[in-house]
N, C-alpha and C positions, 0 to 999 in steps of 0.2 A: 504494500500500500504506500502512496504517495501525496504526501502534502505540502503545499505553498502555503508559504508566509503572506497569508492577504490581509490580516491583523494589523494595524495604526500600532506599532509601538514606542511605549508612553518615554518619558523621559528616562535614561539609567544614570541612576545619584552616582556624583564624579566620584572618581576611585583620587588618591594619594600618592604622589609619585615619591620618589626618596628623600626629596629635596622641600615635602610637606605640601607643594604646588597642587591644586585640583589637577587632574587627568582627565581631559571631557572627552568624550566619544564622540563619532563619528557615525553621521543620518545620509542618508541618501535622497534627494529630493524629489524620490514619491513617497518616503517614508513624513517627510515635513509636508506634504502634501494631502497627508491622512488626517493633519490639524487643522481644518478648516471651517470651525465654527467658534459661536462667541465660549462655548464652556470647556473647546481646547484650540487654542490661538496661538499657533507656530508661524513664524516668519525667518529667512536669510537673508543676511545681511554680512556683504564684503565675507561670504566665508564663514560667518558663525551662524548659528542656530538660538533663537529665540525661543522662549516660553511667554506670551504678553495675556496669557490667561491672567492675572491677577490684575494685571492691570485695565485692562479692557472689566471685568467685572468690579473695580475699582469705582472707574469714570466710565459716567452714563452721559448719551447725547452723542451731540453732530460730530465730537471731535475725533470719537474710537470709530466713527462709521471709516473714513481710509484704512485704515487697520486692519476691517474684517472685510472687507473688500476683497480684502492681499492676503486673508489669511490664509496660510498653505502657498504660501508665495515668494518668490523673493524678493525683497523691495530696494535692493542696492541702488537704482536709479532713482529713488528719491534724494540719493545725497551724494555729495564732491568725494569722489575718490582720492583728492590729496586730504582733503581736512575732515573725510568721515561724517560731516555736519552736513542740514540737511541745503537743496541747492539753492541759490539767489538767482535774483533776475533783475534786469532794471524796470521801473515800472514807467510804463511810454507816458501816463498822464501826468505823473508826476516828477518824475527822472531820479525817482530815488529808489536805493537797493533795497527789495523785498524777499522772503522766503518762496520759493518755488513750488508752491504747490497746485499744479493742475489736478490733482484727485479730492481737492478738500482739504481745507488746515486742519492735523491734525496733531494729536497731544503734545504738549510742551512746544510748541510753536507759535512766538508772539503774535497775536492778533496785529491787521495790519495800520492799523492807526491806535494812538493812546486810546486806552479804557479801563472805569476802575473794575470790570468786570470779570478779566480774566487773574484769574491764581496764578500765581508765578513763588508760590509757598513752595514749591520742590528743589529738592538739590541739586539734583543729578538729572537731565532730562535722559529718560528711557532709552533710548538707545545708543549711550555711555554706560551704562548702568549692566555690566555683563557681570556681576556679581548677586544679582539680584536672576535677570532674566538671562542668561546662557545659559543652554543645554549640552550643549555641543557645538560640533564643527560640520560645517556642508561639506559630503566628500566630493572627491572632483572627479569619482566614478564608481560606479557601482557593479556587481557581476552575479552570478548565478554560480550556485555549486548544491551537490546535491552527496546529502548526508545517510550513508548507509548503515544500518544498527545490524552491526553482525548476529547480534544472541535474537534477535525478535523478526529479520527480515526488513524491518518497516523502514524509506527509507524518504527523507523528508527535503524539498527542496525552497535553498535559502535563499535569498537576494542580501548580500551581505557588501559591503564598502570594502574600498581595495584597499584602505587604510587601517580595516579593522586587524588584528594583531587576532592569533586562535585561540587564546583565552577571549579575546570582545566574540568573535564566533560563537564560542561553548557559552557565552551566555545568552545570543539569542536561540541557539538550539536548548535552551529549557526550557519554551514554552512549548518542546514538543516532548521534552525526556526530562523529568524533574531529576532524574539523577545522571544528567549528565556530566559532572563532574567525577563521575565512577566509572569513567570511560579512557582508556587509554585511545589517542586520535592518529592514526595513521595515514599514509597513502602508496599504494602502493609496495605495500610492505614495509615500510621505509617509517618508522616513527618523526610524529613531525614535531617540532620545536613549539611551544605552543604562545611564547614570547614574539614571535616572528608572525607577520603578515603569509599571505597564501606566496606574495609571491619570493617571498628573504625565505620561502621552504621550498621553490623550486615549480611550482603551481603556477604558471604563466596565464594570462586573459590571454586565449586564441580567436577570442569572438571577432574580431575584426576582420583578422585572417580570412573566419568562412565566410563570413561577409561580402569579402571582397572576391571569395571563392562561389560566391552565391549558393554555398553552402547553407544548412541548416543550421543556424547556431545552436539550438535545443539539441543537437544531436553531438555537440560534444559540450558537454558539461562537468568539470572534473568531480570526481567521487572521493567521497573521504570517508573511511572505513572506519567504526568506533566499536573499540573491543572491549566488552565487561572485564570491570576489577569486580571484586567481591567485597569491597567495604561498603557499597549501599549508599554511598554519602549523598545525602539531599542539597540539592543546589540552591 
């Protein structure tokens, strides 16, 4: 039996690198594409991965409406690639520099003329604020590999980022094997390093290749063979 990863998965709480630093993981953008409403609200931006759920249920009104517009989107062309902020324009009536927004102003962006109306009580405007709302990082590609459970037959196929390292792997293969960390991960006969990415083990993306071969890409999909330990450990 054979199953796809067609499941939205939720954010995974950054692991600790040696050095104390968060460890964020890496989404593939149809995975941030599965957050597309106001009660799960993912965006990318320059490369990282937003969580604006809280904020967006925070602030109600016209201003969270661009937000969820984009939700499940990338919205890097809202802002200056040197400065990360969001873009200006001259304005022809008045010939002075305004915030760029063709989709609607939205949060923490100064209304365009004085008013005592808008809050300007935050510190940090939202998308500086990667402490608060990062998840992760956007990968810059994503692939297909299909996981064979030698003791059970069953064998379940992933959509996984080429950034993910085979421990980020074994942990989305537990929403199919809650004991998949009782597995020792091969290929090929060949035990694979599980610190190391598919391809620092030798597991190259050929997708392109058949591609261009007009080949079937589905019809090679590497296989990665997981062999029971006997300590049962729950992931």
């Amino acid at each position: 039996m054979q199953h796809n990863d067609s499941v939205a998965r939720p954010a995974t709480p950054p692991s600790r690198g040696m050095d104390g630093a968060r460890r964020l993981p890496f989404y593939s953008g149809r995975e941030v594409a599965d957050h597309n409403v106001a009660s799960d609200c993912w965006v990318s931006y320059f490369g990282k991965v937003y969580d604006l759920t809280p904020l967006v249920q925070e602030n109600k009104g016209l201003l969270v409406q661009p937000i969820l517009k984009f939700a499940g989107q990338d919205i890097s062309h809202w802002f200056d690639p040197k400065t990360k902020e969001p873009k200006t324009s001259i304005d022809p009536s008045s010939g002075l520099r305004r915030v760029h927004t063709p989709f609607g102003r939205f949060l923490h962006v100064p209304p365009p003329e004085p008013t005592t109306d808008w809050d300007s009580g935050f510190h940090t405007p939202w998308w500086e604020d990667e402490e608060r709302f990062q998840v992760g990082f956007l990968s810059k590609q994503s692939r297909q590999i299909r996981i064979l459970n030698l003791l059970t037959g069953q064998a379940d196929l992933l959509n996984v980022c080429a950034e993910d390292t085979l421990n980020d792997i074994q942990e989305r293969y537990l929403t199919f094997n809650k004991h998949a960390k009782s597995y020792t991960w091969k290929r090929l006969g060949k035990v694979l390093d599980m610190s190391r990415t598919l391809e620092e083990n030798g597991i190259a993306d050929e997708s392109k290749e058949f591609e261009q071969l007009n080949m079937d890409v589905d019809q090679y999909i590497p296989t990665l063979h997981v062999h029971f330990n006997d300590d049962l450990t729950v992931g």
